[in-house]
Phi, psi and omega in degrees: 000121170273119189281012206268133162262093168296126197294143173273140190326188200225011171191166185265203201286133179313141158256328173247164182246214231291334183298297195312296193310292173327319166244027177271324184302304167302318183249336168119327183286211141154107186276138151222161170279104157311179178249152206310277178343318157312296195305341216263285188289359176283342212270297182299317163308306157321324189293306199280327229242343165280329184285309161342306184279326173293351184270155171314140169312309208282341176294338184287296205275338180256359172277307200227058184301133170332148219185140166028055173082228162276001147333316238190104158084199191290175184153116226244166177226097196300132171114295221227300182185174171212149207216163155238148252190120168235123166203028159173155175280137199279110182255033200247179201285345201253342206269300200345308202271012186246346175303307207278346190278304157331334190271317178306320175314298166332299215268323153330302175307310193289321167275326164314263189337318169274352174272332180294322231272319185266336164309333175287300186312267233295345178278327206245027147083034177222104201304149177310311191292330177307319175315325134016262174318303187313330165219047163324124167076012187252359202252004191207162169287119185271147174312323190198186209277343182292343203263015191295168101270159204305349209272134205245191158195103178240134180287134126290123147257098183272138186302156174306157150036008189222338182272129186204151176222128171295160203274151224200137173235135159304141181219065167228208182326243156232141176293144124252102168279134172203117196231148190268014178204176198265179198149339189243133155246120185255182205232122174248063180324148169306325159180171206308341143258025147329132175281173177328305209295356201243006182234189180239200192245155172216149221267091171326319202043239202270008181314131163291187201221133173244135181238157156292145151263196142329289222265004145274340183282345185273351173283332184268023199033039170089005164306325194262108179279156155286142230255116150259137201186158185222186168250094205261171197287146127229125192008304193247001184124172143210191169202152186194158229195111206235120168243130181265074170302127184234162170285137156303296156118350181298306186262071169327309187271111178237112172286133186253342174286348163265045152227039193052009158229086224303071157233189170231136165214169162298112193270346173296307173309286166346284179320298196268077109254298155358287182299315206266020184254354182250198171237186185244111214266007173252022224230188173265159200307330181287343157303314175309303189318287184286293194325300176311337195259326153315306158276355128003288169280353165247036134275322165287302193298310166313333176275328184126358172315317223266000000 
């Protein structure tokens, strides 16, 4: 009997190969099939989640009350959609099957996006295993609200012929966008150095969707772009379902050296620059309004405008 030990990988079996890698890297983007067993519970999630959008604004708001702005729980943008924010689970009697079906989704979602998270790594010569801390408590629905991290699942209902979101780079890890109509358009440069002006918008339709974020294109010193991309009006409505690998945030102190860079930083601090460099394209418009006009003005005072 051979007594030889082999170490078990230090990460799991690739879901994409070397093209997928290549043009997620490049274009920010990325259509792919998930695996059957995700789409099955995604099936179940929807389901749950058209009888949800259907109930009274006030049954809504007292089953999943609004929580940290648009972060947390129900929140509707009069006019344009309403969405609900899961970043931790719901025990309650009224709550139970549409938490638990999310929470099954979640963990479905969580382990795809990391195995993408590490097929990326592993191209561009970034151990698999650093990831590890980075999304500590992000791969399952944490129990309860102390145990949250920014990494979210949030439902969309966009209003007919009226819910739209202006274009936007995400700004955690990776996005998976999956919508039951066409509506999320991502921006497909002619080629990677192009500039805007040379490239279109291309409209996914019901394709899931991996979008890259800030804050891996800023861990990958910019190997990884971040997916710009928006949300146009449809005719007919739509609905969609979006999970956000976000940085954990448990572990603050990030050695930058298995990313090629010999420093140390503060990853909370990353984060809220991260954070504090966009507007929030979901939030309602006059809020949308003001936020935009606020960085403005601090992007013109930082060039020296101000």
């Amino acid at each position: 009997m051979d007594s030889k030990y082999f170490p078990p990988p230090s990460h799991p079996p690739p879901v994409l190969d070397g093209d997928q890698v290549l043009h997620l890297a490049q274009i920010g983007y990325l259509s792919l099939d998930p695996p059957p067993n995700l789409l099955a519970c995604l099936q179940d999630l929807l389901q749950l989640d058209r009888h949800f959008f259907k109930q009274s604004t006030s049954s809504k708001e007292t089953q999943f009350p609004t929580a940290e702005g648009t972060e947390l729980g129900y929140y509707h943008v009069e006019n344009e959609k309403e969405y609900l924010t899961f970043r931790h689970q719901y025990w309650g009697d009224s709550t139970g099957a549409l938490s638990l079906a999310a929470s099954r989704f979640w963990k479905l979602a969580a382990s795809f996006l990391y195995r993408i998270l590490c097929d990326a790594s592993t191209a561009l010569d970034i151990p698999p295993p650093v990831w590890d801390s980075l999304v500590d408590g992000c791969l399952t629905m944490p129990g309860s609200i102390s145990e949250t991290t920014p990494t979210l699942l949030r439902l969309f209902d966009y209003l007919p012929g009226a819910g739209a979101a202006e274009k936007h780079t995400d700004t955690g890890f990776l996005t998976l966008c999956i919508g039951t109509a066409p509506g999320l358009q991502v921006w497909n440069p002619s080629d990677p150095a192009a500039t805007i002006a040379c490239g279109a918008w291309v409209d996914v339709g019901t394709q899931p969707t991996v979008l890259v974020g800030k804050t891996l294109q800023w861990l990958s010193a910019g190997r990884l772009k971040a997916g710009l991309h928006r949300v146009v009006p449809n005719i007919e409505g739509r609905q969609s379902v979006v999970f956000a690998l976000r940085p954990s945030l448990r572990h603050p102190v990030l050695d930058l050296a298995p990313f090629g860079e010999p420093s140390v930083v503060n990853l909370v601090d990353i984060w809220k620059g991260i954070r504090g460099s966009v507007y929030n394209v979901n939030a309602q418009a006059k809020i949308r309004d003001e936020q935009k006009k606020k960085l403005q003005a601090k992007q013109s005072a930082e060039q020296g405008f101000g």
